[in-house]
Every structure is written in structure tokens, then in C-alpha cells.
C-alpha positions in Angstrom: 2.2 27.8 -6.9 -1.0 26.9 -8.8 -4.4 26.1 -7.8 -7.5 24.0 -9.7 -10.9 23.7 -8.4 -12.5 20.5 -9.8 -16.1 21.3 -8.9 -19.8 20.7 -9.9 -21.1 24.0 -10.4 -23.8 24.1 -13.5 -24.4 27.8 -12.8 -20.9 28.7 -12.8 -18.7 29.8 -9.6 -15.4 31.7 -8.8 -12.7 31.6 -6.9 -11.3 34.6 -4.2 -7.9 34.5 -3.0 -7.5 37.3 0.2 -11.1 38.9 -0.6 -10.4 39.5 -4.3 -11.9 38.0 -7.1 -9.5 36.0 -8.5 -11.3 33.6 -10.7 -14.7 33.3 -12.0 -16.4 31.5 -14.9 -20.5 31.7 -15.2 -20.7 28.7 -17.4 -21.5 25.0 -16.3 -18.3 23.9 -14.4 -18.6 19.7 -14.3 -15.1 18.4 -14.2 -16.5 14.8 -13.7 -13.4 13.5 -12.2 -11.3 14.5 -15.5 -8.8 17.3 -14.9 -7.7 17.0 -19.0 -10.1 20.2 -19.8 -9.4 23.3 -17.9 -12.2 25.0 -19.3 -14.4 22.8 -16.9 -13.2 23.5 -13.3 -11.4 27.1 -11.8 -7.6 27.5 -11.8 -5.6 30.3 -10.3 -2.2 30.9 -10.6 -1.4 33.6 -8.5 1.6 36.1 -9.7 3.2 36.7 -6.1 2.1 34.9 -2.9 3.7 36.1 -0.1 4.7 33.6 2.8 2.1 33.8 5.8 -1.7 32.5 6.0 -4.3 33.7 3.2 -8.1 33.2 2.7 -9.6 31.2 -0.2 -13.0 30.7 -1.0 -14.5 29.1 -3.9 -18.6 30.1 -4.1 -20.6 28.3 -7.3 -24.1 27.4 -7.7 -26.0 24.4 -8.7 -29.4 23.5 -9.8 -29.5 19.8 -8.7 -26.8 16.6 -8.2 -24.0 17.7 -6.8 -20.9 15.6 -7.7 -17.4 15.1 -6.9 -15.7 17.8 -6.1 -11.1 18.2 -5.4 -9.1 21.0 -4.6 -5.6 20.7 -5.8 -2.3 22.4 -5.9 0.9 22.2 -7.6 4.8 24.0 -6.5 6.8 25.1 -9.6 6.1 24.6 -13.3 7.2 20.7 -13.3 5.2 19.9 -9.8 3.0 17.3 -9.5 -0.9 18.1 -9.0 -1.6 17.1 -5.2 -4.8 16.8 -2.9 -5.4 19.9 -1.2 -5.5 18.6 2.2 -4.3 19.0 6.3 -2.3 16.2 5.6 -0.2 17.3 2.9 0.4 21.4 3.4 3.8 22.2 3.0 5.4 19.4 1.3 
């Protein structure tokens, strides 16, 4: 399973997946509705996710105009990217 964070950060932000630090990048994070560069929103990828519930929080700062922001996820190496949503957990 793999995670992005498209966000609108220009102070930077990061990412914590059960309480730990699992992503963080202090640079100006504006994805502006592009996912085609990584280097401007958060991604995790975590090694070993156990089945059961777990905490994420993404923290970031920003001086003025926030934008868009979308939370996506993706099951296996050939997935397709999907809204992280209520309405679509699980599938």
C-alpha cells in the first residue's frame, strides 16, 4: 500500500503514520492539482502494515492561500491512485 499527500504547504509539512515520523519535507509543498512531480506533495510507502486500524496525521504550514489539497492511496505496485475517502476504504 502507498500513500501521497497532495497538499499546499509553503513551509513544508510531514507525514506520521502510528505516532512516528514517517515523512517530512521542509520545502514549499504546492502540488497544484498535478501529481506528475513527487518532489511537491508527501508520499509514504510503508514496508509492513499490519491489518487492524492506524493513525495518520499529516501537519504542514502555510503563510497565506491555501489550495487544493487530496489524500490518495494505491494497493500493489500496478494499483490505481484512488481518493482517500469513507466511501471507498477497502476496495
Amino acid at each position: 500500500m502507498e500513500f501521497r499527500f497532495g497538499v499546499d504547504f509553503g513551509f513544508g509539512g510531514a507525514v506520521s503514520l502510528d505516532g512516528e515520523i514517517a515523512k517530512s519535507n521542509y520545502g514549499n509543498l504546492w502540488w497544484g492539482a498535478s501529481n506528475m512531480n513527487s518532489a511537491t506533495h508527501l508520499s509514504i510507502k510503508p514496508t509492513r502494515l499490519e491489518a487492524g486500524t492506524h493513525k495518520m496525521y499529516v501537519a504542514g504550514g502555510e503563510g497565506c492561500c491555501d489550495g487544493d489539497q487530496t489524500f490518495q492511496y494505491k494497493v500493489g505496485a500496478h494499483g490505481d491512485w484512488r481518493i482517500f475517502n469513507a466511501n471507498n476504504l477497502g476496495k
